[in-house]
PDB file of N, H, CA, C and O in Angstrom:
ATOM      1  N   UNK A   1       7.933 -10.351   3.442  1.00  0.00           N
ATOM      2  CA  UNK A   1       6.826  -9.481   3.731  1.00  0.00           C
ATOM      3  C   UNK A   1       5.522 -10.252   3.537  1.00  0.00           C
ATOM      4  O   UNK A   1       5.224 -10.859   2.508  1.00  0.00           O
ATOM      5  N   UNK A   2       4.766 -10.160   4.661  1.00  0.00           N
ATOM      6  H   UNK A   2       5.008  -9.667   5.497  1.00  0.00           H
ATOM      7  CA  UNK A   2       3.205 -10.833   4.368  1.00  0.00           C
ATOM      8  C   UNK A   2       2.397 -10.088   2.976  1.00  0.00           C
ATOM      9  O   UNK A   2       2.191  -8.896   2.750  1.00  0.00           O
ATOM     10  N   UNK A   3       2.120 -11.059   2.340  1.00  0.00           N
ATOM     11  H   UNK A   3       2.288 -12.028   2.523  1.00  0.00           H
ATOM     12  CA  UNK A   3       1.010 -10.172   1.228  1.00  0.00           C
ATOM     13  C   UNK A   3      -0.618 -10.822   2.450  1.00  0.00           C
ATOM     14  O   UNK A   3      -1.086 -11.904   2.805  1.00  0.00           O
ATOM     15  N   UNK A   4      -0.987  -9.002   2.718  1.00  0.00           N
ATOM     16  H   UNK A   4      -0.608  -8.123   2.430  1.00  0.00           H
ATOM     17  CA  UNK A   4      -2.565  -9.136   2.996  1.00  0.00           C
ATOM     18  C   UNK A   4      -3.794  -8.780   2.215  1.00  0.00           C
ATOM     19  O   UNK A   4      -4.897  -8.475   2.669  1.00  0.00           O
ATOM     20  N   UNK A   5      -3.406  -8.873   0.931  1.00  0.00           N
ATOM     21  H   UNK A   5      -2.510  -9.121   0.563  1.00  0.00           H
ATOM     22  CA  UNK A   5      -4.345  -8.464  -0.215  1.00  0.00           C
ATOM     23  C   UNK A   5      -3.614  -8.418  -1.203  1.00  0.00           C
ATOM     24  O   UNK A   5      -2.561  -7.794  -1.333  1.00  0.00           O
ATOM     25  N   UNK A   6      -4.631  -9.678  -2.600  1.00  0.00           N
ATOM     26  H   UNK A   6      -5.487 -10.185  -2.494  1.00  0.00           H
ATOM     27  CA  UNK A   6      -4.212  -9.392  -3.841  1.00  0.00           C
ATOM     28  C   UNK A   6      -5.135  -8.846  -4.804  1.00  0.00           C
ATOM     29  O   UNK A   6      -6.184  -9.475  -4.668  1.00  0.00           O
ATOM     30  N   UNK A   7      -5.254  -7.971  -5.719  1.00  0.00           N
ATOM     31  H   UNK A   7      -4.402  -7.460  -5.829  1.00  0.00           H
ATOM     32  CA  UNK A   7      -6.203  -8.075  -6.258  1.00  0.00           C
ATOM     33  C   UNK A   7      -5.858  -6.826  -7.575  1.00  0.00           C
ATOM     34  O   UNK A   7      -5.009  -5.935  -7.544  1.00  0.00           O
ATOM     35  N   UNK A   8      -6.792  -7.138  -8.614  1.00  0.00           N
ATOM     36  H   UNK A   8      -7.481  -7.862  -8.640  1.00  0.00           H
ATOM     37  CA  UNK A   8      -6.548  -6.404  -9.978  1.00  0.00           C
ATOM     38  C   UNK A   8      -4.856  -6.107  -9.943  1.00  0.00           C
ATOM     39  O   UNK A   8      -4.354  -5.001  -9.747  1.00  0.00           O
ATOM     40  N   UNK A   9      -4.183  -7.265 -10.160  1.00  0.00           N
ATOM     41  H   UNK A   9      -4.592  -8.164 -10.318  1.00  0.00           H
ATOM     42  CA  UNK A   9      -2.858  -7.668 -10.153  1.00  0.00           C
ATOM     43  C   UNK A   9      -1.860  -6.664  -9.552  1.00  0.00           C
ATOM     44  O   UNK A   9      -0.705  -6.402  -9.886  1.00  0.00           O
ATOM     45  N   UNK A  10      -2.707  -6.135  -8.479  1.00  0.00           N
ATOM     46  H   UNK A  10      -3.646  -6.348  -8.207  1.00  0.00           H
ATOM     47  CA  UNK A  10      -2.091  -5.548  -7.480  1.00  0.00           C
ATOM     48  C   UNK A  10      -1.814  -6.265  -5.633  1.00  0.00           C
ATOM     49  O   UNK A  10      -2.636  -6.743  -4.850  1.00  0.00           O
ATOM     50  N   UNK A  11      -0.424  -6.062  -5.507  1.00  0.00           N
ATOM     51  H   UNK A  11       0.244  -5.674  -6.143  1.00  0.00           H
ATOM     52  CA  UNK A  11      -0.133  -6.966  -4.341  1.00  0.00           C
ATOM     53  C   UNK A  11       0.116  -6.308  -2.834  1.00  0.00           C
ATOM     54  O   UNK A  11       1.291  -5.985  -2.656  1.00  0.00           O
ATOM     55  N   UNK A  12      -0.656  -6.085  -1.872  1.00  0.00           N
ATOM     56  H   UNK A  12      -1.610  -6.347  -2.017  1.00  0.00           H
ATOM     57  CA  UNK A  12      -0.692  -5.514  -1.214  1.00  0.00           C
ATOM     58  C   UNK A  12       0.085  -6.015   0.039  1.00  0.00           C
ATOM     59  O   UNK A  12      -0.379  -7.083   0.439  1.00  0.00           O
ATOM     60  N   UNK A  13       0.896  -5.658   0.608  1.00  0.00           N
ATOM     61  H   UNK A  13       1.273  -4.791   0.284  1.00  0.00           H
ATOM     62  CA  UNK A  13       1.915  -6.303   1.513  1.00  0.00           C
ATOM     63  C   UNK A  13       2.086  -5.324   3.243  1.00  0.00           C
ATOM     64  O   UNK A  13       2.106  -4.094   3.286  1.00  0.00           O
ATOM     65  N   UNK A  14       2.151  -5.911   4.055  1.00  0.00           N
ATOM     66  H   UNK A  14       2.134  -6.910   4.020  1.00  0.00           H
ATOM     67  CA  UNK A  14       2.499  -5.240   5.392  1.00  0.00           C
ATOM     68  C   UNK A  14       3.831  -5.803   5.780  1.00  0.00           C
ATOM     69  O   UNK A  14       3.986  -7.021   5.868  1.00  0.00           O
ATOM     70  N   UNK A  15       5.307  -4.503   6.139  1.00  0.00           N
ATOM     71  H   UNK A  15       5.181  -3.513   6.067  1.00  0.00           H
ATOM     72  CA  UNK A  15       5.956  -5.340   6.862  1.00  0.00           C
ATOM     73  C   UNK A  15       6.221  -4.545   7.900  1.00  0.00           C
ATOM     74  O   UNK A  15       6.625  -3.411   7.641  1.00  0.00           O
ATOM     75  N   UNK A  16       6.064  -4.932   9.238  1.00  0.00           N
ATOM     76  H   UNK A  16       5.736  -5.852   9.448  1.00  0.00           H
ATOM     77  CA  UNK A  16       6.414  -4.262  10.333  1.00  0.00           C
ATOM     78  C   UNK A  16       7.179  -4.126  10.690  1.00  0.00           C
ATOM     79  O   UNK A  16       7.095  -3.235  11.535  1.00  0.00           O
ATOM     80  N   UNK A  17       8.646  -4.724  10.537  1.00  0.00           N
ATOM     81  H   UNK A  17       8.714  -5.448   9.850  1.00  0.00           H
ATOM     82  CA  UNK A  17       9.776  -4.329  11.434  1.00  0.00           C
ATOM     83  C   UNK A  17      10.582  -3.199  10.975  1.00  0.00           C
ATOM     84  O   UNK A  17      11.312  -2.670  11.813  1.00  0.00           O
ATOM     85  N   UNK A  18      10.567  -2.640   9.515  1.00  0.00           N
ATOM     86  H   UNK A  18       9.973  -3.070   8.834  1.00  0.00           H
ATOM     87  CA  UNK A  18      11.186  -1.797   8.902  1.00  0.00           C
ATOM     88  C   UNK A  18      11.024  -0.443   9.608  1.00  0.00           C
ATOM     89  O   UNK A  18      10.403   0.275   8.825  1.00  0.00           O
ATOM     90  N   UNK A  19      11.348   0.336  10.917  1.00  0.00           N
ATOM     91  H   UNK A  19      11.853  -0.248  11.554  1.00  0.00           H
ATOM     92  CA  UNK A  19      10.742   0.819  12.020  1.00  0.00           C
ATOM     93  C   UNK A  19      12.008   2.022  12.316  1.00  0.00           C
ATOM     94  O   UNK A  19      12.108   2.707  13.334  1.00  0.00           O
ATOM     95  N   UNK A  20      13.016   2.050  10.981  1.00  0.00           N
ATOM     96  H   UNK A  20      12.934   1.494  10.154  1.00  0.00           H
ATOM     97  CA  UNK A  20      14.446   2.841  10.604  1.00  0.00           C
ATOM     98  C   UNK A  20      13.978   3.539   9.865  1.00  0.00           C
ATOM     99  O   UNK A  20      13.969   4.688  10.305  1.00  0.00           O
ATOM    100  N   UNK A  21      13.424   3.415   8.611  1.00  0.00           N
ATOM    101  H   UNK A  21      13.432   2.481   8.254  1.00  0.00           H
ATOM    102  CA  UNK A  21      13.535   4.218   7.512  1.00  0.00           C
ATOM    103  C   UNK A  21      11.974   4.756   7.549  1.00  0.00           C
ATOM    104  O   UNK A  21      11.741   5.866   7.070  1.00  0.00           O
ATOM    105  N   UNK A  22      10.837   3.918   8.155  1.00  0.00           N
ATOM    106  H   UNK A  22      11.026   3.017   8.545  1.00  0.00           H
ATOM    107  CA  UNK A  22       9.669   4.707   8.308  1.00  0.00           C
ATOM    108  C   UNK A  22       9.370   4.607   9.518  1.00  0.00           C
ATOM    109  O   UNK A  22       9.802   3.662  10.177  1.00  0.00           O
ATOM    110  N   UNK A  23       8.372   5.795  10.195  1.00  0.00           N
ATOM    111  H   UNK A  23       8.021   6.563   9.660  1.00  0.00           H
ATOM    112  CA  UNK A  23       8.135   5.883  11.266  1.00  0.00           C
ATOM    113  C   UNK A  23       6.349   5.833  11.502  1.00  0.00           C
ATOM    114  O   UNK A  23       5.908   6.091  12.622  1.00  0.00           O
ATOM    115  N   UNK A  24       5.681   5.585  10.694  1.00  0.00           N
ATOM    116  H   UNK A  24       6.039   5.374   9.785  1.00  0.00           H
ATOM    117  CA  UNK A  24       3.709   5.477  10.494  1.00  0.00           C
ATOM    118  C   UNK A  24       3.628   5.046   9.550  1.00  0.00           C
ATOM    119  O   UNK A  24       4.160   5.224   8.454  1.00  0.00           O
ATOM    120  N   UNK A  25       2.324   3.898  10.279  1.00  0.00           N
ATOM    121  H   UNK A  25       1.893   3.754  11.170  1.00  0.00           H
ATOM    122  CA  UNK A  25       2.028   2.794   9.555  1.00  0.00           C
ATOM    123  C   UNK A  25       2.120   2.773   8.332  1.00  0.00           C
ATOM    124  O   UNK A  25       2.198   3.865   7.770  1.00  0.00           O
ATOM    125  N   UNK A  26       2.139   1.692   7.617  1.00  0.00           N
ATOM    126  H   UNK A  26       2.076   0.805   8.074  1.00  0.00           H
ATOM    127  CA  UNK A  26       2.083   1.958   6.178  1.00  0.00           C
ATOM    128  C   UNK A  26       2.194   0.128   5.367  1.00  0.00           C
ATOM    129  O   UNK A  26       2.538  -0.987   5.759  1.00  0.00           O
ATOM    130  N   UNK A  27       1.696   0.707   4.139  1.00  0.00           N
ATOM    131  H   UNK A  27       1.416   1.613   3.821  1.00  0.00           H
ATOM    132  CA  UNK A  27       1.708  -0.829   3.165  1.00  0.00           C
ATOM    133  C   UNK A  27       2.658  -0.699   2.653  1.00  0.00           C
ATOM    134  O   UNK A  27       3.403   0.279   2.716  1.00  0.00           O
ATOM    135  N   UNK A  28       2.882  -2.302   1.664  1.00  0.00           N
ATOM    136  H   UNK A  28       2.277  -3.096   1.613  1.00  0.00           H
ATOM    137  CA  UNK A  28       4.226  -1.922   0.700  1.00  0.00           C
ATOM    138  C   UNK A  28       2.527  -2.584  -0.489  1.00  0.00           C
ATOM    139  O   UNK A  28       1.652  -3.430  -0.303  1.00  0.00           O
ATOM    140  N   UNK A  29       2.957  -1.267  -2.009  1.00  0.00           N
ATOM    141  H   UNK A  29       3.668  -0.580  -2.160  1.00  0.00           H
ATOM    142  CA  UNK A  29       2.219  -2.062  -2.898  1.00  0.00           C
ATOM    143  C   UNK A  29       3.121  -2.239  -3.835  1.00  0.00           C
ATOM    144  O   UNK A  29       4.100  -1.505  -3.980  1.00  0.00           O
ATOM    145  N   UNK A  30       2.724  -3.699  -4.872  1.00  0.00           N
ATOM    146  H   UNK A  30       1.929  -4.295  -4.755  1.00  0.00           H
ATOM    147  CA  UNK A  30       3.491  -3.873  -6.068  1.00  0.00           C
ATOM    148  C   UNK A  30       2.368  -3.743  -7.400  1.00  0.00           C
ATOM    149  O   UNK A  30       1.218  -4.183  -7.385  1.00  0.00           O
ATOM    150  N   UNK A  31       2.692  -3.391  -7.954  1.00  0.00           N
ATOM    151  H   UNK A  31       3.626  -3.034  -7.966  1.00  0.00           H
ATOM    152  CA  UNK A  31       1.730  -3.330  -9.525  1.00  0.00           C
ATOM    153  C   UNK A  31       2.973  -3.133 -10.582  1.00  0.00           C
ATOM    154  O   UNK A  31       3.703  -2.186 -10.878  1.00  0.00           O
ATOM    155  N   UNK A  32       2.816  -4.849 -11.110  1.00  0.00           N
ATOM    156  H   UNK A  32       2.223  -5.618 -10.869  1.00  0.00           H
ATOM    157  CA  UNK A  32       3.951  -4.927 -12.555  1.00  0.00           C
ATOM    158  C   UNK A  32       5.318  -4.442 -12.020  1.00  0.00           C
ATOM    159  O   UNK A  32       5.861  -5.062 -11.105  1.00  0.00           O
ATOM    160  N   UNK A  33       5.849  -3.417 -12.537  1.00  0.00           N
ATOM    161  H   UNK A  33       5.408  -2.914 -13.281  1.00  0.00           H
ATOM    162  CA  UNK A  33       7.090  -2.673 -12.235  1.00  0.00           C
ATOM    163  C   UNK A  33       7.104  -2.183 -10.972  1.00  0.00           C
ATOM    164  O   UNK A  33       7.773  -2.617 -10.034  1.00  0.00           O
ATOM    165  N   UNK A  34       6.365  -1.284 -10.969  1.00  0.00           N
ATOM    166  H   UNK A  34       5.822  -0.931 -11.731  1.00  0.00           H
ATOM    167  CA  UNK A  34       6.287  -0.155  -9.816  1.00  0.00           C
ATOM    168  C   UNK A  34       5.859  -0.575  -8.348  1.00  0.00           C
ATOM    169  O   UNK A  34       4.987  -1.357  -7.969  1.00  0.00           O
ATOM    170  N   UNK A  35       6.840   0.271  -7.591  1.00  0.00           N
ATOM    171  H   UNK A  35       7.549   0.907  -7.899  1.00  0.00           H
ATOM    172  CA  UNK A  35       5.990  -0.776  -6.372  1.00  0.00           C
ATOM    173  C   UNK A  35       5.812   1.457  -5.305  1.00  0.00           C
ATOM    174  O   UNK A  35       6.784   2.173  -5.542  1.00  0.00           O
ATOM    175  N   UNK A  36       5.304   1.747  -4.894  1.00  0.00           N
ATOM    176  H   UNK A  36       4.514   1.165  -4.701  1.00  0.00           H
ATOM    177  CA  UNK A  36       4.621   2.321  -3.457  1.00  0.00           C
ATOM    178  C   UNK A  36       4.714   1.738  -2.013  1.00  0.00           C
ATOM    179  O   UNK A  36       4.655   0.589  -1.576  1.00  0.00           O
ATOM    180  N   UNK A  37       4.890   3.016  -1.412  1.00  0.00           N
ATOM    181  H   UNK A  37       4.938   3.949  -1.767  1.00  0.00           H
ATOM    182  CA  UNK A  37       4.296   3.068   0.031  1.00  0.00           C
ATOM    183  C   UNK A  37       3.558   3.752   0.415  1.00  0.00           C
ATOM    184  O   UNK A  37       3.676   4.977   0.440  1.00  0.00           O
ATOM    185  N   UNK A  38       2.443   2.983   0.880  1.00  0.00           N
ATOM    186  H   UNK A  38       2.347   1.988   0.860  1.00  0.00           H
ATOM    187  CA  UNK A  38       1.193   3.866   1.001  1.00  0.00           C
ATOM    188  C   UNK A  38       0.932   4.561   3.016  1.00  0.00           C
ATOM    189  O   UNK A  38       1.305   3.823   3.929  1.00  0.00           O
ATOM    190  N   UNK A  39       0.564   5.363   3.200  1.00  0.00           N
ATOM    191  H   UNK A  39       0.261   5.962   2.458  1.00  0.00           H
ATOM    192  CA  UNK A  39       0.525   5.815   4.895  1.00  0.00           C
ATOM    193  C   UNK A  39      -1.101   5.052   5.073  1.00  0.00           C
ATOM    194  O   UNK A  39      -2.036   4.787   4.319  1.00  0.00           O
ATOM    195  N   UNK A  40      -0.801   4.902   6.472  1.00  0.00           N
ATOM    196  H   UNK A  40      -0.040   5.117   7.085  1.00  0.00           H
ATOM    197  CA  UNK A  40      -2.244   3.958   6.727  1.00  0.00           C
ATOM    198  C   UNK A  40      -2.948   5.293   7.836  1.00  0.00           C
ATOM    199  O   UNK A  40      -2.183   5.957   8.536  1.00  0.00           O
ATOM    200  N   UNK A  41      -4.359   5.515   7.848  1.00  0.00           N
ATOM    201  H   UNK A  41      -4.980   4.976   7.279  1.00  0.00           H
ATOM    202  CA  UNK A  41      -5.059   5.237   7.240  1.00  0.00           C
ATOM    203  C   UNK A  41      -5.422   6.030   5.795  1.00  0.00           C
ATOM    204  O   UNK A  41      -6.361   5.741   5.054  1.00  0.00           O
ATOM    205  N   UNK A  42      -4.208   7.347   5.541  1.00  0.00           N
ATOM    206  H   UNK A  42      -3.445   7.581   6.143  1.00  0.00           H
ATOM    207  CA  UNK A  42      -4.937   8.170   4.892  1.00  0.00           C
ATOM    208  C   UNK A  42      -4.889   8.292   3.427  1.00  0.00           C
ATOM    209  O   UNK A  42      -5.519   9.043   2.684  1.00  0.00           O
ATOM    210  N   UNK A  43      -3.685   7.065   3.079  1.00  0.00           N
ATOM    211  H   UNK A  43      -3.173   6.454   3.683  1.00  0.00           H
ATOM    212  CA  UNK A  43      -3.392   6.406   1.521  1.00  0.00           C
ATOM    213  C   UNK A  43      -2.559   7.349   0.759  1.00  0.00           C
ATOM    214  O   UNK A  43      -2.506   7.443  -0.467  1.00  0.00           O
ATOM    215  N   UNK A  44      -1.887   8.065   1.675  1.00  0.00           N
ATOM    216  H   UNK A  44      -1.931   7.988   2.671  1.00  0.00           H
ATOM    217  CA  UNK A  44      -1.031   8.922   0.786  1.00  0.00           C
ATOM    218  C   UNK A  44       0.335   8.640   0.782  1.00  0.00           C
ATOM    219  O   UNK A  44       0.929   8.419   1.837  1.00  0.00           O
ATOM    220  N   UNK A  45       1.063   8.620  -0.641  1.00  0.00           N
ATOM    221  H   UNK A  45       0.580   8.799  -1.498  1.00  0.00           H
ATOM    222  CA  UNK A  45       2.011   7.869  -1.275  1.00  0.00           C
ATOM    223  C   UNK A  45       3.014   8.443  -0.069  1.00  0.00           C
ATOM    224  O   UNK A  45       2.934   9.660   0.094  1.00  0.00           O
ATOM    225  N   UNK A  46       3.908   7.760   0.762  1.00  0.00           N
ATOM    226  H   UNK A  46       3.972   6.771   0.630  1.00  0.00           H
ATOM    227  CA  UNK A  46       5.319   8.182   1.207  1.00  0.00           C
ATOM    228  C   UNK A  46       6.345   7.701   0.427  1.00  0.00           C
ATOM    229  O   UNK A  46       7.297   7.461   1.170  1.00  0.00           O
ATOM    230  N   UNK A  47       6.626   7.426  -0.817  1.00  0.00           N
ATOM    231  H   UNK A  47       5.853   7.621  -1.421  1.00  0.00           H
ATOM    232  CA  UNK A  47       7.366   6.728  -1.458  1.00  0.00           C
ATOM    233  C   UNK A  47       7.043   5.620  -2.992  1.00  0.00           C
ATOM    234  O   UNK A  47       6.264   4.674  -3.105  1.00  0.00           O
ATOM    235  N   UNK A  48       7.914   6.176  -3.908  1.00  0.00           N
ATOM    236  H   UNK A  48       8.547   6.945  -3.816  1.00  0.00           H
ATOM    237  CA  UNK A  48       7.247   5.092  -5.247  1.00  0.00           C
ATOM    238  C   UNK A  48       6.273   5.626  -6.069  1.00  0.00           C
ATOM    239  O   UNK A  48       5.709   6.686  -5.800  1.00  0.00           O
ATOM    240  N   UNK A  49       6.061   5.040  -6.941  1.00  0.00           N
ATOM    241  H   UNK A  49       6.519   4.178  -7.160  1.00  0.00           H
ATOM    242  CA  UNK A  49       4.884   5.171  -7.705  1.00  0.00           C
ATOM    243  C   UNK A  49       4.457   4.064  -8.276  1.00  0.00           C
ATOM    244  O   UNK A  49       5.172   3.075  -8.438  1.00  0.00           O
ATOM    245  N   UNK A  50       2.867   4.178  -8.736  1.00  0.00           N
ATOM    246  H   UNK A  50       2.286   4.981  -8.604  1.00  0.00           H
ATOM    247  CA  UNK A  50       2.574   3.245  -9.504  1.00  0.00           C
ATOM    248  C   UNK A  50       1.138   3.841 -10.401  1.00  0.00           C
ATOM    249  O   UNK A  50       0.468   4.715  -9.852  1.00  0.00           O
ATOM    250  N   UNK A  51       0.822   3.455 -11.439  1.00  0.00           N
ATOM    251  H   UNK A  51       1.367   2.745 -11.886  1.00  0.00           H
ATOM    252  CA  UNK A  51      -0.435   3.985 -11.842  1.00  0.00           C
ATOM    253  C   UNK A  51      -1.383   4.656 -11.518  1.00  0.00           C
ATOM    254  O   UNK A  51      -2.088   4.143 -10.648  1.00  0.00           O
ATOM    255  N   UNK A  52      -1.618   5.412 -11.805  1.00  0.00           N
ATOM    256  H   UNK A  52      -1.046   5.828 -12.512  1.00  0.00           H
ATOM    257  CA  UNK A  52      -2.887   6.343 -10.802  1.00  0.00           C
ATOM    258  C   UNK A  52      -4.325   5.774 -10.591  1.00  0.00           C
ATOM    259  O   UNK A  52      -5.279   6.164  -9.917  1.00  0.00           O
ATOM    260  N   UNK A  53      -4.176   4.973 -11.213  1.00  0.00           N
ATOM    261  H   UNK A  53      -3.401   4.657 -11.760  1.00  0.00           H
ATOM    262  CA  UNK A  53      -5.634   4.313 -11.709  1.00  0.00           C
ATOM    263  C   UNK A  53      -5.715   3.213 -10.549  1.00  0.00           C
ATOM    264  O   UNK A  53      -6.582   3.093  -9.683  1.00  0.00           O
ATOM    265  N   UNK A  54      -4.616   2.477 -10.765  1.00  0.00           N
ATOM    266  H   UNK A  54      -3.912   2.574 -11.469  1.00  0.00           H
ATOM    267  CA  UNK A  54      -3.994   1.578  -9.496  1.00  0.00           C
ATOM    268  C   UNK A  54      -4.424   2.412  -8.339  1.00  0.00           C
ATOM    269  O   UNK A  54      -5.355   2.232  -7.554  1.00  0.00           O
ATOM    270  N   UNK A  55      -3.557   3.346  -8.405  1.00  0.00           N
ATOM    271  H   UNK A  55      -2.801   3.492  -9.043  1.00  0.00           H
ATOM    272  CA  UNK A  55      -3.087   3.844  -6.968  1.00  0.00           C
ATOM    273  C   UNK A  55      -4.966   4.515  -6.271  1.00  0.00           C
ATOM    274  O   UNK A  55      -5.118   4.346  -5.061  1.00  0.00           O
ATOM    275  N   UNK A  56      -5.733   4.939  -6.757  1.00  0.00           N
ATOM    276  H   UNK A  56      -5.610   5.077  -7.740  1.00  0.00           H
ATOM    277  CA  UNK A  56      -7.178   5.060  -6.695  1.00  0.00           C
ATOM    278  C   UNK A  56      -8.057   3.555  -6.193  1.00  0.00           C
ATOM    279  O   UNK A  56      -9.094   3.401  -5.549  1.00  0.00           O
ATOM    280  N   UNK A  57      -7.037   2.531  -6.864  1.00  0.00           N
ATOM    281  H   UNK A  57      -6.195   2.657  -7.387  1.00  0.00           H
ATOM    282  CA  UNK A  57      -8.063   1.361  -6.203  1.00  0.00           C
ATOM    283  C   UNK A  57      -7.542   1.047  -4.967  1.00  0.00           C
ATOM    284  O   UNK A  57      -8.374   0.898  -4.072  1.00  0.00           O
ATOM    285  N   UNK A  58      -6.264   0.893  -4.657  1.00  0.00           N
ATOM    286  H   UNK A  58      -5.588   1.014  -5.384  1.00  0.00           H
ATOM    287  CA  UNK A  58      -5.438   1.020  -3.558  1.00  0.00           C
ATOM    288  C   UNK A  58      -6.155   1.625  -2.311  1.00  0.00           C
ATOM    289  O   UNK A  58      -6.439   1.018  -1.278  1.00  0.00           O
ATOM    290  N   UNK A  59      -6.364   2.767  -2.565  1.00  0.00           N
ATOM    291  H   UNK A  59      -6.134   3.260  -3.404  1.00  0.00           H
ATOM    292  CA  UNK A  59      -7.055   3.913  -1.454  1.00  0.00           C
ATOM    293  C   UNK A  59      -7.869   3.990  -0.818  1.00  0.00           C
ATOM    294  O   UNK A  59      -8.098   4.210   0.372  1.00  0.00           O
ATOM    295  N   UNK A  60      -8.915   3.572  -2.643  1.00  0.00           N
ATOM    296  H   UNK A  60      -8.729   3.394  -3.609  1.00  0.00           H
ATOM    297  CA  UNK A  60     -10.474   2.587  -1.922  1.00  0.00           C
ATOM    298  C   UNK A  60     -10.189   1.653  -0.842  1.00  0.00           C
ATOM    299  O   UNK A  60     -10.249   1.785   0.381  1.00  0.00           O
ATOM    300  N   UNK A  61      -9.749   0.334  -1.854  1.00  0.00           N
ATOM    301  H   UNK A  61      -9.700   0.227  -2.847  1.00  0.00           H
ATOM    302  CA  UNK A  61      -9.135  -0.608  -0.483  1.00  0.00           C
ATOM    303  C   UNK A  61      -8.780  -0.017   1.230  1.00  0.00           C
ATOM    304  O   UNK A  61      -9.352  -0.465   2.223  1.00  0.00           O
ATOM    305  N   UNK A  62      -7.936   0.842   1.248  1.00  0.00           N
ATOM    306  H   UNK A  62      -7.471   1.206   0.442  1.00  0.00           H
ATOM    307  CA  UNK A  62      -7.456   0.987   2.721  1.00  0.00           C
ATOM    308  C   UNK A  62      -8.902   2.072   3.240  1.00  0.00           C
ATOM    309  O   UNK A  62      -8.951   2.408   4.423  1.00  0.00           O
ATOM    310  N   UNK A  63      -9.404   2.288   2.796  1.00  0.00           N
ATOM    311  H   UNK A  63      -9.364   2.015   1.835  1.00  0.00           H
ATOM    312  CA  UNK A  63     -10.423   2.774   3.423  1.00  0.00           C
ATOM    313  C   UNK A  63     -11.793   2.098   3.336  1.00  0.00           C
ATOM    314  O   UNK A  63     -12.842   2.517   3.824  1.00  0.00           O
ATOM    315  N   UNK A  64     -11.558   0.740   2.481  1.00  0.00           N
ATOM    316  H   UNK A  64     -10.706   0.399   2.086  1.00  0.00           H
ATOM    317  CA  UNK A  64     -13.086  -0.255   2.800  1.00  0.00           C
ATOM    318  C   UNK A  64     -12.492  -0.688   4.092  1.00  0.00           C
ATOM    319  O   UNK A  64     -13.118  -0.728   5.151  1.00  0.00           O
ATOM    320  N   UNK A  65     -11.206  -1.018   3.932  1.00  0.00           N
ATOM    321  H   UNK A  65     -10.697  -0.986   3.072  1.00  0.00           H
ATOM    322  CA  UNK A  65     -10.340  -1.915   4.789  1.00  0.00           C
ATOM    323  C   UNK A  65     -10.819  -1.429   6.729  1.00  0.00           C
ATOM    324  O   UNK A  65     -11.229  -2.136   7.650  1.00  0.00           O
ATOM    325  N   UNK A  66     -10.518  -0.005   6.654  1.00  0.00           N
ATOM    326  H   UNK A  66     -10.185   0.569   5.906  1.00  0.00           H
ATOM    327  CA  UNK A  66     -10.262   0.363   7.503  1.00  0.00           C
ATOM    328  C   UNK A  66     -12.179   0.529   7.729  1.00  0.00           C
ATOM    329  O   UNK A  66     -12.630  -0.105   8.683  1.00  0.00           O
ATOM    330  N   UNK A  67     -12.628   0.890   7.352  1.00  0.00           N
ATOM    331  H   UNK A  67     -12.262   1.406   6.577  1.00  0.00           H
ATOM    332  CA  UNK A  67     -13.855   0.829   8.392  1.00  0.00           C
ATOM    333  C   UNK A  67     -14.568  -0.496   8.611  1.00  0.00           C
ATOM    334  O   UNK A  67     -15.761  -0.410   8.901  1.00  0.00           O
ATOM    335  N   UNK A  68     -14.053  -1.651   8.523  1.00  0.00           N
ATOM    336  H   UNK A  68     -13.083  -1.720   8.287  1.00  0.00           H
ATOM    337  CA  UNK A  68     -14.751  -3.456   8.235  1.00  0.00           C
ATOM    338  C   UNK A  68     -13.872  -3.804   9.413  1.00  0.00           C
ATOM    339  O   UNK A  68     -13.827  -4.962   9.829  1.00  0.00           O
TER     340      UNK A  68
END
């Protein structure tokens, strides 16, 4: 899986072919243990967990992301 963002030891990853088990867009995130799938653009968890605190910077991200 490509990592397209690392940051506050969170690893932000895209993989596209996985096109079986999900059907809209989406990230893979890792933080420590826990890893998420986040829906693109609207950052809501389809899967996983990880810190909430995390998961708030995450969100930011896909929505600096998405309007740049």
């Amino acid at each position: 899986m490509p990592v397209i963002s690392m940051f506050y030891g969170l690893i932000v990853m895209l993989y596209f072919f996985d096109d079986k088990r999900h059907y809209s867009p989406r990230i893979h995130v890792k933080y420590a243990e826990g890893t998420a799938l986040l829906a693109i653009p609207s950052g809501e968890v389809l899967a996983g967990a990880i810190p909430a605190s995390r998961l708030k910077l995450v969100q930011a991200w896909t929505e600096f992301t998405r309007r740049n």
